[in-house]
N, C-alpha and C positions, 0 to 999 in steps of 0.2 A: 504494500500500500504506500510507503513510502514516509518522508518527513510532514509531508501537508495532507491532512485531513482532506478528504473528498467534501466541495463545497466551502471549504475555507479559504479566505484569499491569503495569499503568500506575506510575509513579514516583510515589512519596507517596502514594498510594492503601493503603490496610493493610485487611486483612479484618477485617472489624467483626463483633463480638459480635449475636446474633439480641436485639432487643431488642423485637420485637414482640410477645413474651406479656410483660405489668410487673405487678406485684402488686399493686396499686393502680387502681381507678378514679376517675374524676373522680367528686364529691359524695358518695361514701363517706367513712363515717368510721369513724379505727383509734383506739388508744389506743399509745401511743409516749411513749419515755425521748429526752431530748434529749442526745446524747454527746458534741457539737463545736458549737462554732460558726466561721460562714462570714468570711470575710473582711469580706463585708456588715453583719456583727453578726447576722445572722439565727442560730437555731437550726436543727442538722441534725441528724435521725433516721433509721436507716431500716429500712425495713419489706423482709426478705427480703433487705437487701444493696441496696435500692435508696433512691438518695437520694430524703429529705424534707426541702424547707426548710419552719420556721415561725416567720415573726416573732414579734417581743417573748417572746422565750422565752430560759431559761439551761443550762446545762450544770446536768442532776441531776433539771430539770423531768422529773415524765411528766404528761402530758395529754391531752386528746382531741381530735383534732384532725379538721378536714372537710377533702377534697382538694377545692380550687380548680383545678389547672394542672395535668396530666400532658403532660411533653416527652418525647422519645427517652430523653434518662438522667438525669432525676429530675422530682419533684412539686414543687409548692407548695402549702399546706396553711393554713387559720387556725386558732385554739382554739374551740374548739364551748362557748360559754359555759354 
């Protein structure tokens, strides 16, 4: 039968949010206000509650930016010159 009970969910496992539909696609581009930045020094935005990093940007920036990277729970983005 094993370590886990039949019907019992796995220790550290937590049900995850559906993150398969994201508001964003890759080489789209949004216009977005930068309101934080990352640890990284990067600028984050986001579109719909979902993170955007874009480098070389500040808090107050809005600008337009092109999606390079979409992960599970957030994007990467540069400035669309």
């Amino acid at each position: 039968m094993g370590y886990y009970r039949e019907g019992r969910q796995r220790f550290g496992r937590r049900q995850s949010r559906d993150f398969s539909s994201k508001p964003v696609k890759e080489g789209e581009e949004y216009e977005v206000d930068i309101k934080e930045i990352s640890r990284r020094g990067e600028g984050i935005a986001r579109i719909e509650g979902f993170v955007v990093f874009v480098p070389n940007t500040k808090i107050g920036d809005h600008v337009r930016v092109k999606v390079t990277r979409v992960a599970r729970r957030y994007a990467t983005a540069e400035i669309v010159a």
